[in-house]
GUSE-42669 format. One record per residue (C-alpha): x, y, z; residue in three letters; residue number from 1. Coordinates in steps of 0.02 Angstrom, whole numbers, always signed. Example, Ala and Ser with C-alpha at 12.3 -4.5 7.8 and 13.67 -1.06 7.14 Angstrom:
SITE +615 -225 +390 ALA 1
SITE +684 -53 +357 SER 2
! end
This chain:
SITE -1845 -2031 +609 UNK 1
SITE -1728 -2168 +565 UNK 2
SITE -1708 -2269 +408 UNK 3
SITE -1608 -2436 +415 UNK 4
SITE -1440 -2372 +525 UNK 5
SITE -1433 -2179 +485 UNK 6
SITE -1544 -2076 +596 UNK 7
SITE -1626 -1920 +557 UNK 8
SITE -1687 -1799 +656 UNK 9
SITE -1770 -1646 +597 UNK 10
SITE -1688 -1514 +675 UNK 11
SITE -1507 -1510 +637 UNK 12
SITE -1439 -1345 +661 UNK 13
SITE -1285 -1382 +563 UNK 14
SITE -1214 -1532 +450 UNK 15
SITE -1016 -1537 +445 UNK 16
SITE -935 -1636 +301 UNK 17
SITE -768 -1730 +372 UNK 18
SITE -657 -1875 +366 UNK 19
SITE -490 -1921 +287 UNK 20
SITE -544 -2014 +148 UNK 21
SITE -451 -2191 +84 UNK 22
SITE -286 -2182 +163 UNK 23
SITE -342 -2171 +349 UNK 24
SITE -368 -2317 +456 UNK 25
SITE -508 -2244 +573 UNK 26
SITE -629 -2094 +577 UNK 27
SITE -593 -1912 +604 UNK 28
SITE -608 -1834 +771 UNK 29
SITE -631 -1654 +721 UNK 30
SITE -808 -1647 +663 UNK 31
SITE -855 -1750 +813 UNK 32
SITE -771 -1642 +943 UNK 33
SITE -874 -1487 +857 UNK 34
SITE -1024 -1609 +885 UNK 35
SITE -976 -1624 +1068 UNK 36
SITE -947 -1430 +1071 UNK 37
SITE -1105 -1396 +995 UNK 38
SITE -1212 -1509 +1101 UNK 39
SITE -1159 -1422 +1260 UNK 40
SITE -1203 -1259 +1208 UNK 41
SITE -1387 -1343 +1140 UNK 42
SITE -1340 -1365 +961 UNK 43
SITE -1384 -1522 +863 UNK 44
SITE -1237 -1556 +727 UNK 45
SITE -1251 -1698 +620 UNK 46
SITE -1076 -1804 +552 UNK 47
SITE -1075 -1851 +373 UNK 48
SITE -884 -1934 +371 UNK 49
SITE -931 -2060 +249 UNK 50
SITE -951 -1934 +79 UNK 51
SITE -816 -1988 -17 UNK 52
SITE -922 -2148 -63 UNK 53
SITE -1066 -2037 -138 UNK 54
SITE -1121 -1971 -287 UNK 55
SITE -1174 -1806 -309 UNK 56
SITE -1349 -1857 -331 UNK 57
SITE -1331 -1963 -175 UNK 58
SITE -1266 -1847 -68 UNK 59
SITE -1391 -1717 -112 UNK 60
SITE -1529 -1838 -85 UNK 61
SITE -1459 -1864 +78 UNK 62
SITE -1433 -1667 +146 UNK 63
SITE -1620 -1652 +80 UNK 64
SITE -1668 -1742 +206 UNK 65
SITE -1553 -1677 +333 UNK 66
SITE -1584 -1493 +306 UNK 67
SITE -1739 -1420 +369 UNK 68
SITE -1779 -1217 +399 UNK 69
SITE -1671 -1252 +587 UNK 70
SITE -1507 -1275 +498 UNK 71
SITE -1377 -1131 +513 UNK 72
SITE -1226 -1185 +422 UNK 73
SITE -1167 -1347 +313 UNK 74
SITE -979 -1351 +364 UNK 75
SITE -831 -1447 +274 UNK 76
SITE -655 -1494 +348 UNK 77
SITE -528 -1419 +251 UNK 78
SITE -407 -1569 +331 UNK 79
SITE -537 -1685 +240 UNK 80
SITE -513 -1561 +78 UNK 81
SITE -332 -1556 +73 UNK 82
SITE -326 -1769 +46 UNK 83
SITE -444 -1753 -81 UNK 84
SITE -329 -1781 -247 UNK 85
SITE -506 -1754 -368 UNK 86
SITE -560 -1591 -296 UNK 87
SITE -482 -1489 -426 UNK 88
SITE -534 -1611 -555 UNK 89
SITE -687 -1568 -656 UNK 90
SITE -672 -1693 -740 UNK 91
SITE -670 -1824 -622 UNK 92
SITE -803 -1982 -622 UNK 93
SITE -775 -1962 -411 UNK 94
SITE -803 -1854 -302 UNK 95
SITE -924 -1730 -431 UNK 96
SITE -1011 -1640 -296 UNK 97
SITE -824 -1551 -274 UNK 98
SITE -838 -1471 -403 UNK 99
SITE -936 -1279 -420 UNK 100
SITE -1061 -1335 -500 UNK 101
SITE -1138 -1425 -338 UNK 102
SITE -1116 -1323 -219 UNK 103
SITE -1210 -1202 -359 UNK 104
SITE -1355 -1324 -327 UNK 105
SITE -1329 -1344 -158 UNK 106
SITE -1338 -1151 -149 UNK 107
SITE -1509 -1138 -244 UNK 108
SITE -1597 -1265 -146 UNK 109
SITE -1562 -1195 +27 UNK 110
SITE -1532 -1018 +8 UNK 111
SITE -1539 -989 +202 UNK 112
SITE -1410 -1116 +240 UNK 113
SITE -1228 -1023 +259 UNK 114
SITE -1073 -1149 +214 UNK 115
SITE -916 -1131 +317 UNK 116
SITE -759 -1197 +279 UNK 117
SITE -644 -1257 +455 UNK 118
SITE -479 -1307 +501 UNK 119
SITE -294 -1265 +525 UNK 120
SITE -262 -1185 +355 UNK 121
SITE -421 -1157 +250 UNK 122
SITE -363 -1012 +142 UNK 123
SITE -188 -1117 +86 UNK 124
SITE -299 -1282 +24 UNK 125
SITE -341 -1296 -159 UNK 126
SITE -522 -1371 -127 UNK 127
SITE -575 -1197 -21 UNK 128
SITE -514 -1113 -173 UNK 129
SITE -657 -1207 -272 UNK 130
SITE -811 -1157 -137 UNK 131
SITE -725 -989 -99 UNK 132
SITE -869 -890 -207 UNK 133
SITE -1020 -1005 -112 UNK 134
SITE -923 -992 +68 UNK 135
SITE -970 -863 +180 UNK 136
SITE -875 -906 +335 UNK 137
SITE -699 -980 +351 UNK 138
SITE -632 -1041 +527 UNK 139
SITE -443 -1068 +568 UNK 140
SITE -359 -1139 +694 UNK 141
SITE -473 -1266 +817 UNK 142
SITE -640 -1227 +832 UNK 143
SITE -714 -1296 +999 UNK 144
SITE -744 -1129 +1056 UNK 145
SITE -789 -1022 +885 UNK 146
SITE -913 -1133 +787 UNK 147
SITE -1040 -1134 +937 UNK 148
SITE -1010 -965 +952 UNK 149
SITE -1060 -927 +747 UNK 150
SITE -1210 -1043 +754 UNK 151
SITE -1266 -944 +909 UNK 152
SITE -1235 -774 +796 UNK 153
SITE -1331 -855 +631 UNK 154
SITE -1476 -901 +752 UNK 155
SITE -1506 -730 +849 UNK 156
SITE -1367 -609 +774 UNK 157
SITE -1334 -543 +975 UNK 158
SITE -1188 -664 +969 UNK 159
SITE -1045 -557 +945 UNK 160
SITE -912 -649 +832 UNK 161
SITE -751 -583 +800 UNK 162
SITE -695 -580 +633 UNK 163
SITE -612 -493 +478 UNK 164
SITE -673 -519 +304 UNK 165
SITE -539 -541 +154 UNK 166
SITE -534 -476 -5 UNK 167
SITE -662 -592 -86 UNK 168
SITE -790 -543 +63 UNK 169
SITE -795 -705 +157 UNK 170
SITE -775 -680 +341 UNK 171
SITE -626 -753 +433 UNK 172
SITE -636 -806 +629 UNK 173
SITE -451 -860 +675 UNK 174
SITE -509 -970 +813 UNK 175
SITE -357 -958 +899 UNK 176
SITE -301 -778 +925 UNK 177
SITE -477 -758 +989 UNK 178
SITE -552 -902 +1056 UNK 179
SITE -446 -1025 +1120 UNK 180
SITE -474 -1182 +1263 UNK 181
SITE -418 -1145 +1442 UNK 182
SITE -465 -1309 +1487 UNK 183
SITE -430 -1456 +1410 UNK 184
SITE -571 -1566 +1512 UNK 185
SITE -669 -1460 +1401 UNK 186
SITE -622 -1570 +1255 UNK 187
SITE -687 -1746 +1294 UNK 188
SITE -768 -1817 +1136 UNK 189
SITE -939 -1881 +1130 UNK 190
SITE -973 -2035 +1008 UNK 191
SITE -1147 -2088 +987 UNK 192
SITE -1242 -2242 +931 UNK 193
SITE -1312 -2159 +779 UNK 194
SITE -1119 -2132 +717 UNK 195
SITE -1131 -2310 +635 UNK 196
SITE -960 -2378 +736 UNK 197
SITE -961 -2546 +722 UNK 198
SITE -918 -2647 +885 UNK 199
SITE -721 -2664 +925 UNK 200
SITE -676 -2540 +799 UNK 201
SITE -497 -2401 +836 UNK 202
SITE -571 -2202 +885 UNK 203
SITE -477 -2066 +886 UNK 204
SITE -423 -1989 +1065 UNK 205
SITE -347 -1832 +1087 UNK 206
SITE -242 -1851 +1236 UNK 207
SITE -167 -1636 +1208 UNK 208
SITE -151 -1530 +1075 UNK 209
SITE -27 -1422 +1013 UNK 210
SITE +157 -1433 +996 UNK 211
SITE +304 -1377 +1080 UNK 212
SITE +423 -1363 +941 UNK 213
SITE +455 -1262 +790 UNK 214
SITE +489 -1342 +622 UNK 215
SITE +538 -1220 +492 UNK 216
SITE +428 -1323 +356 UNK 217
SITE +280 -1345 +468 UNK 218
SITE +126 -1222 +460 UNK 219
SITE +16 -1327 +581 UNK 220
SITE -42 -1207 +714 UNK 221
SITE +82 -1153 +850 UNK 222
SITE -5 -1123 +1024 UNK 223
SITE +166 -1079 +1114 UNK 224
SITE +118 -1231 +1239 UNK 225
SITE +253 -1305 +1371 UNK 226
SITE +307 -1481 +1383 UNK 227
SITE +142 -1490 +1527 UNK 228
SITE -12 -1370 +1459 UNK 229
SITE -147 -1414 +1366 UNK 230
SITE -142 -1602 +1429 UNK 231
SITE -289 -1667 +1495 UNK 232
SITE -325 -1746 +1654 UNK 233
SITE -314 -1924 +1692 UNK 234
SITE -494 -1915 +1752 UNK 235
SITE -563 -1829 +1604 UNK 236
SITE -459 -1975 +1475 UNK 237
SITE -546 -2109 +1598 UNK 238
SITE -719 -2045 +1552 UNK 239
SITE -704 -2057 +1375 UNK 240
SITE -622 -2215 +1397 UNK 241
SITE -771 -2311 +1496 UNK 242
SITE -882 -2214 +1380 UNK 243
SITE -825 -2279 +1236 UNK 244
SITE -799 -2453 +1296 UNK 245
SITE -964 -2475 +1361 UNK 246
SITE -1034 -2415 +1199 UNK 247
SITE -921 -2498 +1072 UNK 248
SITE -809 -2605 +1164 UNK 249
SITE -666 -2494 +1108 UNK 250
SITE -503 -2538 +1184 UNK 251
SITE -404 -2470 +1026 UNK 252
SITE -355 -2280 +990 UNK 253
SITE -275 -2165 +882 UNK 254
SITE -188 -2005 +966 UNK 255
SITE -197 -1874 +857 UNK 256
SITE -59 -1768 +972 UNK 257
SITE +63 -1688 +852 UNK 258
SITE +193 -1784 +959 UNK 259
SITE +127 -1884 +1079 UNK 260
SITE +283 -1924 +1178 UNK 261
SITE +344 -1736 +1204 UNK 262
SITE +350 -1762 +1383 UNK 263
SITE +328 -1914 +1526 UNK 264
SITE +195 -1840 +1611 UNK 265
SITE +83 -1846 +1458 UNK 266
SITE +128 -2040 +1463 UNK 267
SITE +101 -2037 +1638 UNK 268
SITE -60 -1966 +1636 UNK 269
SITE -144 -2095 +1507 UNK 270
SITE -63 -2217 +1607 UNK 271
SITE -160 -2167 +1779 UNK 272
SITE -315 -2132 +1667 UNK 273
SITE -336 -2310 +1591 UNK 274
SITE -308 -2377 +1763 UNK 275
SITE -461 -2268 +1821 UNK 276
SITE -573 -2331 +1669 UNK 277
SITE -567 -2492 +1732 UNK 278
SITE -563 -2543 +1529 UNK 279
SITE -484 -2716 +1520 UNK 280
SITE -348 -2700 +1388 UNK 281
SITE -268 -2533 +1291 UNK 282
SITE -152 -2500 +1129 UNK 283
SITE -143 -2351 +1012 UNK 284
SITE -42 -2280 +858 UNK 285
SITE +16 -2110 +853 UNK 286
SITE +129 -1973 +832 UNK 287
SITE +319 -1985 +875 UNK 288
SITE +463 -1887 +919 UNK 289
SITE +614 -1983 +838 UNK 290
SITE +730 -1885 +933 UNK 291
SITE +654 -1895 +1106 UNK 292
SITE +653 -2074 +1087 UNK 293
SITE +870 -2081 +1082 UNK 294
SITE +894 -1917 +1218 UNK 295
SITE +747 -2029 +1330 UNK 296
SITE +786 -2213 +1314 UNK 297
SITE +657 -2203 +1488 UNK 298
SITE +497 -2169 +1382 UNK 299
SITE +541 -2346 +1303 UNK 300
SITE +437 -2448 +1441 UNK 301
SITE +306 -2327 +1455 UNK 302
SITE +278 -2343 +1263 UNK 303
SITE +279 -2536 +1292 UNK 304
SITE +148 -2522 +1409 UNK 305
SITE +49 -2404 +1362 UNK 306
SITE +18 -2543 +1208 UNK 307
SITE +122 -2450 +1057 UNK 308
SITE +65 -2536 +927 UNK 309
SITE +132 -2414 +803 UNK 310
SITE +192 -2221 +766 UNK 311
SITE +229 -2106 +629 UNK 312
SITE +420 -2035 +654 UNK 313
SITE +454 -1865 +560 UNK 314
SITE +624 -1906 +497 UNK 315
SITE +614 -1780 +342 UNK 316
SITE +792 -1790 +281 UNK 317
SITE +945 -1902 +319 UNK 318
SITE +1047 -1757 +294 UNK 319
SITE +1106 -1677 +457 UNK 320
SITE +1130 -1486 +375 UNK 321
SITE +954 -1529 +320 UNK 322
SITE +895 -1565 +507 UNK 323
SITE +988 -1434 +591 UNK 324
SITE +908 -1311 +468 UNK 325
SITE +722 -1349 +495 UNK 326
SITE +724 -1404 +682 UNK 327
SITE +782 -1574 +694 UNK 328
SITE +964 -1536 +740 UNK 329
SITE +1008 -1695 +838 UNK 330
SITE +1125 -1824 +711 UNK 331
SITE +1019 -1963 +591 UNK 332
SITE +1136 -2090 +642 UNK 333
SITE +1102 -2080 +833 UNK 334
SITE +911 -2047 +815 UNK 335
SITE +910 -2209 +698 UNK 336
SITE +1005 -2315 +846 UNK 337
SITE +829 -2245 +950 UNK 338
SITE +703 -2299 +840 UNK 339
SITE +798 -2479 +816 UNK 340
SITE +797 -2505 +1025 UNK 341
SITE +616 -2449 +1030 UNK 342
SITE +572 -2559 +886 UNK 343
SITE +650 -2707 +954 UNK 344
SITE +601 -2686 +1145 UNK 345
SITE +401 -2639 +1082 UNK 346
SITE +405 -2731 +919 UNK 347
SITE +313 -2573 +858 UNK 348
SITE +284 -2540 +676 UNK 349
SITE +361 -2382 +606 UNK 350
SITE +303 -2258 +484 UNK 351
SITE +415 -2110 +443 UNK 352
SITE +395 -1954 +311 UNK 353
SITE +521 -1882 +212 UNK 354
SITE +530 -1717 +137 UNK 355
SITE +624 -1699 -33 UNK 356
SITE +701 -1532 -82 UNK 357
SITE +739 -1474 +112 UNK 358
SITE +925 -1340 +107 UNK 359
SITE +1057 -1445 +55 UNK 360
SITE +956 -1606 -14 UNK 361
SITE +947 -1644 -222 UNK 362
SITE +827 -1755 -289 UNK 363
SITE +938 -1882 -300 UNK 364
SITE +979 -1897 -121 UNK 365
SITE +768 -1980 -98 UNK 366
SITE +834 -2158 -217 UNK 367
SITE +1000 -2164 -69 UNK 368
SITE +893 -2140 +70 UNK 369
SITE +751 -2276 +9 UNK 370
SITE +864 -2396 +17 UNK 371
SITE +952 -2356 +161 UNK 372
SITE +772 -2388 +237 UNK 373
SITE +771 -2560 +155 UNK 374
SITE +912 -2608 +207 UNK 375
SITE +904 -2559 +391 UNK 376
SITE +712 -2619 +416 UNK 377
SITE +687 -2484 +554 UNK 378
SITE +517 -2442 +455 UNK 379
SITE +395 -2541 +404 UNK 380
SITE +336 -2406 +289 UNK 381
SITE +372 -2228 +225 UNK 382
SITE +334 -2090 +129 UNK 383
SITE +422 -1983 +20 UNK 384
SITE +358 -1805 -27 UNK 385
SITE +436 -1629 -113 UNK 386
SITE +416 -1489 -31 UNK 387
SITE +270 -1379 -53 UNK 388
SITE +295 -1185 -24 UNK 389
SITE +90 -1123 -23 UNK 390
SITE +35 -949 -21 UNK 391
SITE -132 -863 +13 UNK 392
SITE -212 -752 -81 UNK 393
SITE -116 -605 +1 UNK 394
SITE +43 -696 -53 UNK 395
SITE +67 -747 +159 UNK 396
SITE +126 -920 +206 UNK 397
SITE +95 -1013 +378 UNK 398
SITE +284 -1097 +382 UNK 399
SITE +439 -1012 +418 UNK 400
SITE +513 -1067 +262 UNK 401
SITE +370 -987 +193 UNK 402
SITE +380 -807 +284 UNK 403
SITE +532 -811 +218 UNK 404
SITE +610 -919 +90 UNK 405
SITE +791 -840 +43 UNK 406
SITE +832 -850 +206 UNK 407
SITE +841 -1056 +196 UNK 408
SITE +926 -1048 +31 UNK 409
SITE +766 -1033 -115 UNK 410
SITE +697 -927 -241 UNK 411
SITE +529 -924 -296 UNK 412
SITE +464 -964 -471 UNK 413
SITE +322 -888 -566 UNK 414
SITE +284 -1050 -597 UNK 415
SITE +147 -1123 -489 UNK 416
SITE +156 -1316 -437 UNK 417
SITE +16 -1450 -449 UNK 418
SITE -8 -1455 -259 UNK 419
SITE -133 -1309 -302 UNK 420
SITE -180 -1129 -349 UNK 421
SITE -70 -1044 -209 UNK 422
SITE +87 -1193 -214 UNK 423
SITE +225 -1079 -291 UNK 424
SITE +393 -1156 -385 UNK 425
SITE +556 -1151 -279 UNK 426
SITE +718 -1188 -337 UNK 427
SITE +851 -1216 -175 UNK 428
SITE +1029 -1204 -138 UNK 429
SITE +1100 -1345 -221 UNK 430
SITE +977 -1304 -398 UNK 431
SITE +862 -1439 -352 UNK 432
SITE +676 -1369 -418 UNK 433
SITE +490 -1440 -347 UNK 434
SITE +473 -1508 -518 UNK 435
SITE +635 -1613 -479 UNK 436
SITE +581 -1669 -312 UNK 437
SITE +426 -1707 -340 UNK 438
SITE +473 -1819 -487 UNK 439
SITE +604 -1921 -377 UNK 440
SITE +473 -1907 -229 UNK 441
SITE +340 -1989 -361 UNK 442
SITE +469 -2144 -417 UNK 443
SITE +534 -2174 -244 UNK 444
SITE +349 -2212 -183 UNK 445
SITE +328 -2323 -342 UNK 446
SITE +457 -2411 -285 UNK 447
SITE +419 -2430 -101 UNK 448
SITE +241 -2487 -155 UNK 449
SITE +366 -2684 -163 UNK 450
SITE +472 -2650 -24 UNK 451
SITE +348 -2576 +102 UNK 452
SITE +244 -2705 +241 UNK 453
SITE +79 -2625 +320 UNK 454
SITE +141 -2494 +434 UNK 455
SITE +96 -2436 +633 UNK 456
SITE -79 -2365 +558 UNK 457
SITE -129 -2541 +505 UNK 458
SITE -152 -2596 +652 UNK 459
SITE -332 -2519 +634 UNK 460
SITE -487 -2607 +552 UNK 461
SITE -522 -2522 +412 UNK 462
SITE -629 -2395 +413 UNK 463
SITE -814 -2449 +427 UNK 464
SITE -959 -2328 +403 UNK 465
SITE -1091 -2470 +465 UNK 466
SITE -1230 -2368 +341 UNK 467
SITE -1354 -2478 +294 UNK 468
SITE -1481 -2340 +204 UNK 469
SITE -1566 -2372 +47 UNK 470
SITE -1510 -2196 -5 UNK 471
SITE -1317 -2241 +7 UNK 472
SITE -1220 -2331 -104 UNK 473
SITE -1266 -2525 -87 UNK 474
SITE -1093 -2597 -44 UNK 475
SITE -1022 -2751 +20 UNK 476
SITE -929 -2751 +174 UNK 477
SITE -766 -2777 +59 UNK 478
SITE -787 -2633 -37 UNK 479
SITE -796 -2515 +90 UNK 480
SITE -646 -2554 +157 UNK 481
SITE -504 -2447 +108 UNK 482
SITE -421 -2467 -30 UNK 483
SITE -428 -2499 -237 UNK 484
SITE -583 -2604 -206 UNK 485
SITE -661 -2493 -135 UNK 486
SITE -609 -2341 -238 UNK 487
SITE -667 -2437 -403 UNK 488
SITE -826 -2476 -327 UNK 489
SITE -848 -2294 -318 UNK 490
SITE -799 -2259 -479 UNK 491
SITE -923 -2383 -563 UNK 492
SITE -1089 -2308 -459 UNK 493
SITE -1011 -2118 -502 UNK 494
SITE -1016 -2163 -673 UNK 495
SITE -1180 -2194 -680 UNK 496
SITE -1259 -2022 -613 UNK 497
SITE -1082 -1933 -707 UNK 498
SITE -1208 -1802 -762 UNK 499
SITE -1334 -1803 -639 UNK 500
SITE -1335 -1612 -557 UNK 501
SITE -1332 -1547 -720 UNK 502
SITE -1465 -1654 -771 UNK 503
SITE -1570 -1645 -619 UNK 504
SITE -1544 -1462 -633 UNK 505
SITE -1597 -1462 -816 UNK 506
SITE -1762 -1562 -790 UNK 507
SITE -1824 -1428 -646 UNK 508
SITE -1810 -1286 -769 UNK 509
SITE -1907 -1382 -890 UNK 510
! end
């Protein structure tokens, strides 16, 4: 069945809720590699990456006629949770249906169907906090291997699927302690027609995952990879490649490697596999290694040909005690020099993060550093950001800073911070608190909103869902672009169904 863009089929075994709402320049790639997974292994998943848009009352319309008695499990990306600033609002005019009192509905229409929260970290994010009493299954790590694996259990129960269950009964499957990819030619991602891509429009391509190095702050997963596993082969990249050209005339990707230049044979290997696509033209935005780029001036004209368009540098601090502490030991001055000879051999556009509150930094130092970046024009944009010290319920942490704070110079409030239920208060070494940081992290990006140009991600279109339904939102093709116009569109069509689960829900008991 199809009506207007969005087809339907009538035996979806599972429905995954992704996507990286307003901020993001393309569309996710993790619920559509769990599609790919899931096809192989005869599955039928359908991708609803487009949510954010919705109503409640829309978006229940829509999984009514998505769910049928084959459906197993309606999943949600915990990646696509963690950017969602109204989650923990219940007050909010957007984004309703994230609050308990839908997925209460959701839960009394379709009884049979088991939800399942997925990604790197689902017990630290605020919004699996909210569906932790409807969610029966939670899934760490990547799940290529695991989520086939748990549909096959739902279906027939002979499935054996590892798992523990926590202390509010839900059952955990850490995807990769137990079920990790041998082979990364196992990971080629399958777009379809039916995924509403319009023509031309930047994918996401996962070139290899993982990351060789060890960041005290970072609580990303850690597969203890080498600068040359889990890469994929140039023949397996030239698939996808021709694939996706000959379906959308995509010549325009985002890498989602944590760093995609952590080695020349990674740049080699995309190199040899967009030769074998035969695909007339190639550029991308990505991931960068600051420092690699000054210790390997040699990457440089593999970058430029490779068509850089733009990357995302981690600086996190402009203090060197700072970088030495967390990982990122080389000196800011030399890594700087780097990123100004890539920039003016590729003409790339620059994005970089900073972290305030790392050992040594005050608030203060995130005003110096902002207008260092002004002043140098290395970056086309940045962010600024305090640092966040999460717990789970169990009072673990994923980060090394978070196994074990005193050692890098903080103490722990009682005080819990507005990142969430499980974000403790820190103050450090130099009597800086997360309350200070995050105020001076809040100001400096109020004042980069005038200095900042469109950075290396804007080389995208933005986004596009291509829906054309009468049961989603009627929008223009300006409003659902990213952005404030298309965030107060949503705001004026939420307002108007503001009550509608509870009245919907009222008018069935009648």
């Amino acid at each position: 069945m199809k009506t207007g863009s969005l087809e339907i089929r009538n035996n979806y075994h599972a429905i995954v809720l992704g996507g990286i709402l307003r901020d993001y320049a393309g569309r996710p790639l993790g619920p559509y590699r769990l599609r790919t997974a899931c096809k192989n292994e005869g599955f039928n998943l359908k991708v609803i990456d487009y949510a954010w848009i919705m109503t409640d009352f829309r978006l229940l319309n829509l999984l009514g006629r998505l769910i049928t008695n084959d459906t197993l499990v309606f999943g949600i990306s915990n990646v696509w949770l963690s950017n969602s600033a109204e989650v923990a609002n219940k007050e909010s005019k957007v984004n309703r249906w994230m609050t308990p009192l839908f997925w209460t509905e959701v839960k009394r229409r379709w009884p049979w169907v088991d939800i399942v929260i997925g990604g790197t970290k689902p017990a630290l994010v605020q919004g699996a906090e909210l569906l932790k009493p409807h969610t029966k299954w939670w899934l760490t790590g990547f799940s290529d291997i695991s989520f086939p694996q748990l549909l096959r259990h739902i279906q027939d129960n002979k499935q054996e699927i590892i798992h523990r269950v926590d202390l509010d009964g839900v059952k955990v499957v850490e995807s990769d302690i137990h079920y990790k990819v041998e082979n990364m030619d196992e990971l080629e991602t399958e777009y379809e027609l039916e995924d509403n891509f319009k023509q031309f429009q930047p994918l996401p391509l996962e070139v290899s995952r993982g990351c060789i190095f060890k960041c005290a702050f970072c609580s990303h997963p850690f597969l203890g990879k080498k600068s040359y596993d889990y890469i994929r082969s140039p023949e397996s990249l030239a698939n996808e490649l021709k694939r996706n050209y000959e379906l959308f005339k995509t010549t325009r990707y985002f890498l989602t490697d944590d760093t995609f230049n952590d080695s020349i044979e990674k740049l080699q290997r995309l190199e040899r596999a967009i030769e074998l696509s035969g695909i007339p033209e190639f550029s991308f935005v990505g991931y960068l290694r600051a420092e690699l780029i000054a210790t390997k001036p040699e990457m440089i004209p593999y970058l430029k040909r490779l068509g850089c368009k733009g990357g995302t540098v981690g600086i996190e601090s402009m203090n060197n005690y700072a970088r030495r502490v967390i990982g990122k030991g080389m000196d800011i001055e030399r890594v700087l020099d780097g990123l100004a000879d890539l920039k003016a051999e590729t003409g790339l556009k620059l994005h970089t993060g900073m972290i305030v509150g790392l050992p040594g930094d005050t608030a203060d130092d995130a005003f110096k550093w902002h207008e260092r970046f002004v002043n140098d024009r290395i970056f086309s944009d940045w962010t600024f950001q305090q640092l966040g010290l999460i717990f789970n319920e169990e009072g673990e942490g994923l980060s090394l800073f978070e196994k074990d704070p005193a050692k890098f110079g903080y103490r722990l409030s009682n005080r819990f911070d507005a990142q969430g239920p499980r974000s403790r208060g820190w103050i450090n070494d130099v009597g800086s608190t997360e309350h200070d940081c995050k105020k001076a992290a809040q100001e400096v990006m109020l004042l980069a909103r005038h200095t900042c140009t469109a950075g290396g991600f804007g080389v995208g279109d933005a986004w596009y869902h291509g829906l054309t339904d009468e049961e989603i939102e009627t929008l223009t093709i300006d409003e659902l672009r990213l952005g404030e116009r298309g965030i107060k569109s949503g705001i004026i069509r939420a307002k108007e169904s503001e009550n509608s689960i509870s009245g919907l829900t009222n008018k069935q008991h009648q």
